[in-house]
C-alpha positions in Angstrom: 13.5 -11.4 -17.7 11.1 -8.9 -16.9 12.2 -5.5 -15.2 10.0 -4.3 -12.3 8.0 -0.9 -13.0 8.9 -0.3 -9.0 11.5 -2.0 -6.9 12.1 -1.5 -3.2 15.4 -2.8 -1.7 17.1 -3.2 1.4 15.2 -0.1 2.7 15.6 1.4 6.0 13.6 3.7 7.8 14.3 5.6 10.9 12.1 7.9 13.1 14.0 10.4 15.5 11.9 11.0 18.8 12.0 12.3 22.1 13.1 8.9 23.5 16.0 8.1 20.9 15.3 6.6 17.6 12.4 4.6 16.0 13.8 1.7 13.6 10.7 0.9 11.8 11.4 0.0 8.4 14.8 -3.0 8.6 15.4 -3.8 5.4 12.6 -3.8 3.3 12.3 -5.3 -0.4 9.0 -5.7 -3.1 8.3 -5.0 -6.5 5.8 -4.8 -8.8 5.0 -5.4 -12.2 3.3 -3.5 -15.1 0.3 -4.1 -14.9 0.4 -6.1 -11.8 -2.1 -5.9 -8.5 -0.2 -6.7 -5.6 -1.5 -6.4 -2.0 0.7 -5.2 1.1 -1.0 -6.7 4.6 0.1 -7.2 8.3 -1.0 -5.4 11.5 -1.2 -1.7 12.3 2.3 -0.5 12.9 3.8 -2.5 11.0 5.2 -0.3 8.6 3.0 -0.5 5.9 2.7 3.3 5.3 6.0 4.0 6.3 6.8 2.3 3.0 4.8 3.8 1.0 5.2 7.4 2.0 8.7 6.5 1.6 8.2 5.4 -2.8 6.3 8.7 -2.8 9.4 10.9 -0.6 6.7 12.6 1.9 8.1 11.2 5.0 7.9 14.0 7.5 11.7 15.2 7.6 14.2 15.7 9.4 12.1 13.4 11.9 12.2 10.2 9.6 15.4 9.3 7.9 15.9 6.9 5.1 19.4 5.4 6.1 20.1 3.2 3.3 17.7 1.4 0.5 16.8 2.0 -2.9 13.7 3.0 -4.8 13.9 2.1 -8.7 11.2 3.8 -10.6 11.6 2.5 -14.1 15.7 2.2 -13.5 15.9 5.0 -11.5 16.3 5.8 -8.1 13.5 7.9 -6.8 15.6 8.7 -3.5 18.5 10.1 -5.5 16.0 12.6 -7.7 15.8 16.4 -7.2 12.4 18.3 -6.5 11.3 19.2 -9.6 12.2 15.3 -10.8 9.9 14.2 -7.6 7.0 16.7 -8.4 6.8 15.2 -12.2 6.7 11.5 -10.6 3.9 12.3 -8.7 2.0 14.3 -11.0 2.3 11.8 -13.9 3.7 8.9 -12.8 2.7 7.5 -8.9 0.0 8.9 -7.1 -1.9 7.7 -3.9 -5.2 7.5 -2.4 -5.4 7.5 1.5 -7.2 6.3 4.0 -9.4 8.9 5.2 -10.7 11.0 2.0 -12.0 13.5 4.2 -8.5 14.8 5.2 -7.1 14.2 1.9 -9.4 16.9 0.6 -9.6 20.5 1.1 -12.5 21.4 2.7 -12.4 25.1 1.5 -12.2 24.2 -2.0 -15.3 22.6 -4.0 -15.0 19.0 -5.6 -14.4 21.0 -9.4 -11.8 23.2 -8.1 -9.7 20.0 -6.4 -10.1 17.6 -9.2 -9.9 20.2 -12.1 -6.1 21.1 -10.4 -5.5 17.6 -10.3 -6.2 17.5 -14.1 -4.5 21.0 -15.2 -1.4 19.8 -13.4 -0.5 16.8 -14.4 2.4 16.6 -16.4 1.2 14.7 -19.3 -2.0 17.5 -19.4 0.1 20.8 -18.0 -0.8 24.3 -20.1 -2.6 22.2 -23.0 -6.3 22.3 -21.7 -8.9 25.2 -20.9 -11.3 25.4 -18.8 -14.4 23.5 -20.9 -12.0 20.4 -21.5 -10.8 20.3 -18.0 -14.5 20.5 -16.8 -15.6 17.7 -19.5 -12.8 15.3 -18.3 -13.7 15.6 -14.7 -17.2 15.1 -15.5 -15.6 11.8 -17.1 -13.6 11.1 -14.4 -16.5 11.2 -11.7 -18.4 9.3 -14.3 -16.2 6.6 -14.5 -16.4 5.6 -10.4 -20.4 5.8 -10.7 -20.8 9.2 -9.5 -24.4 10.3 -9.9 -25.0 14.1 -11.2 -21.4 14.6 -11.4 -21.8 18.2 -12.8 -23.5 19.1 -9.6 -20.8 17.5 -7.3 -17.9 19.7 -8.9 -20.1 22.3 -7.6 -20.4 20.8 -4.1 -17.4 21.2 -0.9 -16.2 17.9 0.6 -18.3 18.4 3.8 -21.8 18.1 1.6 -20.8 14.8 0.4 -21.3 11.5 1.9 -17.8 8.8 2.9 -18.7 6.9 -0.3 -18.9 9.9 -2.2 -15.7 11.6 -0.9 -14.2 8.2 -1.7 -14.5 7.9 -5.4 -13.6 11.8 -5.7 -10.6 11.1 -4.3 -10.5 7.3 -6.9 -11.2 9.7 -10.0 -8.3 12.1 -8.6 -6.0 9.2 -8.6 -7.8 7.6 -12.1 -8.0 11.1 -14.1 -4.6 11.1 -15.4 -3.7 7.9 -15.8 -0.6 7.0 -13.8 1.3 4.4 -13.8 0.8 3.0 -10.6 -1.3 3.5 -7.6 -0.9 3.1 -4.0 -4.2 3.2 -2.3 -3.3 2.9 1.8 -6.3 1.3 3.6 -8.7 3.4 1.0 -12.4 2.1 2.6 -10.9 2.1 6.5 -13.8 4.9 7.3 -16.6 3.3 5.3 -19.1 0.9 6.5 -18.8 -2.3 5.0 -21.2 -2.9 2.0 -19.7 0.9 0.8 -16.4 -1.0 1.3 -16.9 -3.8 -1.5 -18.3 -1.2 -3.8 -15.4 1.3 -3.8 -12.4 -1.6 -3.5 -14.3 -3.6 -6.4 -14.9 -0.5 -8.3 -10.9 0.3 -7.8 -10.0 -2.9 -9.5 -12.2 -2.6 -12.5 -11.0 0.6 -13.1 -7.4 0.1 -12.8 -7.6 -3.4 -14.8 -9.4 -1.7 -17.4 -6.4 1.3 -17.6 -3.6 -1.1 -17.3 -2.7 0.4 -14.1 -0.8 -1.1 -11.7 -1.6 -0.9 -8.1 0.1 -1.4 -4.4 -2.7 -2.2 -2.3 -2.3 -1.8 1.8 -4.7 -3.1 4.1 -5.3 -5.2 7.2 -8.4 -7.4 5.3 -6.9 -10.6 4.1 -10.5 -11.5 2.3 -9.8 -8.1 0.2 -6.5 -9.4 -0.8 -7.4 -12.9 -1.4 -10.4 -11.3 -4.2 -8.3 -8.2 -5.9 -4.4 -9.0 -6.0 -2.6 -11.3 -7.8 0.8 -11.3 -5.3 0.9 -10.3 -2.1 3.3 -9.3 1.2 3.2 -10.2 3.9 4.9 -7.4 6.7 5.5 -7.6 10.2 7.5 -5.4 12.4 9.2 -3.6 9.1 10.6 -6.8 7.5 8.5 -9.0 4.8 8.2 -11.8 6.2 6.4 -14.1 3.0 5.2 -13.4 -0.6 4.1 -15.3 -3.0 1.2 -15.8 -5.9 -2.3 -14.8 -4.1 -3.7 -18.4 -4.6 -0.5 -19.7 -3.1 -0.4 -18.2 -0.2 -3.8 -18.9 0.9 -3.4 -22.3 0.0 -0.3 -22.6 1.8 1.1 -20.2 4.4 4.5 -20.9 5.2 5.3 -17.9 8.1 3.7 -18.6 11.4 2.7 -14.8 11.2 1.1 -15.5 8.2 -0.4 -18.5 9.4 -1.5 -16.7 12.8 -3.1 -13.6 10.8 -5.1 -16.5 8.4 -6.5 -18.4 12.1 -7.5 -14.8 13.2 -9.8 -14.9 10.3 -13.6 -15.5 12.1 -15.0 -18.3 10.2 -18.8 -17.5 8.9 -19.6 -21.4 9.2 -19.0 -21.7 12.7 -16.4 -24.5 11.9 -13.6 -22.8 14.6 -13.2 -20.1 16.9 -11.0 -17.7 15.4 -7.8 -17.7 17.5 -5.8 -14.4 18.0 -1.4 -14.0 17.9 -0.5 -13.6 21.8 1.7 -10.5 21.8 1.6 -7.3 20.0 3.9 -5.1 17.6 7.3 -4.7 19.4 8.8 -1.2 20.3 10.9 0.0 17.7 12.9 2.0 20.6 14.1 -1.4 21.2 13.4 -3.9 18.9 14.3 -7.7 19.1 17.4 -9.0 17.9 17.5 -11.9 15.1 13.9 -12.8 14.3 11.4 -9.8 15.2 8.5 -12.1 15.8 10.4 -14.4 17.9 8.8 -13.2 21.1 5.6 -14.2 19.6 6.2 -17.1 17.9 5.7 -20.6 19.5 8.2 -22.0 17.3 11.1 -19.9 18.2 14.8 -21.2 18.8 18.1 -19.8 19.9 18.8 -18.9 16.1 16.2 -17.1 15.7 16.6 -15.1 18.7 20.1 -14.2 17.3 20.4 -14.1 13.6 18.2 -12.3 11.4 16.6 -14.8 9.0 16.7 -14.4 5.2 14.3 -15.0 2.8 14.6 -18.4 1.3 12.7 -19.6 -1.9 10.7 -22.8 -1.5 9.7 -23.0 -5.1 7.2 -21.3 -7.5 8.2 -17.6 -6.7 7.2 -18.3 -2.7 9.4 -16.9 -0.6 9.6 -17.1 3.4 12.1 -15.4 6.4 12.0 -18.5 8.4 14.4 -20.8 9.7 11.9 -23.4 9.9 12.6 -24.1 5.9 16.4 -23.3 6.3 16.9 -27.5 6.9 13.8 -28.5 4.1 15.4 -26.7 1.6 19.3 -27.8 2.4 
């Protein structure tokens, strides 16, 4: 049996506010093979980057608290490790790319400066490289996302460079020291759309050709469907399905999953897209048993009231439904 490179389980995830407290996360579990591309989809606030700033420990404390879970890095539990222990992880093992790379860079420091520390830091490269080999591998590095001029661009500030641009800095940051695995969180959201295919379809060369494994978040099911090989589906802090890519858009079992696939707009002009009535339900106060169940228009009493489990319905596809408690009984 093969052992996961990264398991979540059972995780919870609280938020302290002004109001009382946020119960985002409710039990969250995934994993992910060596080597494996799996996506992470389902509508904003839905917990999605709650989870992964939870694998990477930079949830904004004492705010958010991690009331119970596990997070087993290669058989060990990431919430359990010391500082030092977390700082290695990051620098040689997990790292991240975010959503908006102009944020996620320093606009005070040039592109060479950033991605050079990126390089003299890690923990595979730390106090063995000078100054011309940590230049010559982030030349590489730019090189290898398509970066023209690159020696001119380590010159250059964030601010001089165009989204696109800022973007696959931020790809060769993550790519430069070869981690293990990536999480990229919504990583085109502030490009326009043909920049979009470029960067997500250069991320997936790239990290197939390092052996890489990769967590990818987004909203965009047609991204999923093209660069993943498993996926999860989250609503509301729970998973709801997973399964094999080609399974799941074959056939959707959750009638979330099967509301976010009718909300797809149809090119051919077969349908009119149709949206889920409702919206994300307030974690202040958030619905017993089922938390879609105020949404869904196949709810019952039991789902109201219990919380459903995830039941397997046959090559590794899973679904937190009641509606295939009875099929598979």
């Amino acid at each position: 049996m093969m052992v996961p490179l990264l398991e979540v389980k059972d995780l919870y995830v609280q938020f302290s506010v002004f109001e009382g407290e946020l119960k985002v996360l409710n039990g969250v579990n995934l994993k992910i093979n060596e080597g494996e591309k799996i996506g992470l989809v389902g509508e904003a606030g839905c917990g999605k980057t709650t989870t992964m700033k939870s694998i990477l420990r930079v949830l904004p404390t004492p705010v958010a608290r991690i009331s119970k879970g596990e997070i087993i890095y290669k058989g060990k539990n990431i919430l359990n490790m010391k500082p030092s222990e977390i700082q290695n992880i990051r620098r040689g093992e997990i790292t991240a790319i975010f959503q908006d790379p102009l944020t996620s860079l320093n606009p005070v420091f040039t592109i060479g400066q950033q991605l050079g520390d990126v390089i003299k830091y890690a923990s595979r490269y730390q106090d063995h490289l000078d100054k011309k080999e940590i230049f010559s591998k982030s030349v590489a590095a730019l090189k290898e996302t398509g970066m023209p001029d690159p020696e001119r661009i380590l010159n250059n500030y964030p601010v001089q460079l165009s989204g696109g641009m800022r973007q696959r800095v931020c790809i060769s940051e993550a790519l430069s020291t070869n981690h293990n695995l990536i999480i990229a969180d919504e990583p085109t959201t502030s490009l326009d759309v043909t920049i979009q295919d470029q960067i997500l379809r250069l991320l997936s060369k790239l990290v197939e050709k390092k052996k890489m494994s990769i967590i990818l978040i987004t909203h965009s099911l047609g991204v999923v469907r093209e660069l993943t090989d498993r996926v999860y589906v989250m609503y509301a802090g729970n998973i709801v399905e997973t399964a094999q890519t080609t399974t799941l858009f074959s056939n959707p079992l959750h009638p979330y999953t099967r509301g976010l696939m009718n909300a797809i707009p149809r090119l051919t002009g077969e349908r009119i897209f149709e949206g889920i009535e409702g919206r994300i339900p307030n974690y202040l106060y958030p619905p017993t048993g089922c938390r879609f169940h105020p949404r869904c228009k196949y709810s019952t009493k039991e789902c109201q009231e219990i919380f459903p489990l995830m039941y397997d319905t046959g090559n590794n596809h899973e679904v937190a439904c009641f509606l295939y408690k009875e099929e598979l009984n």
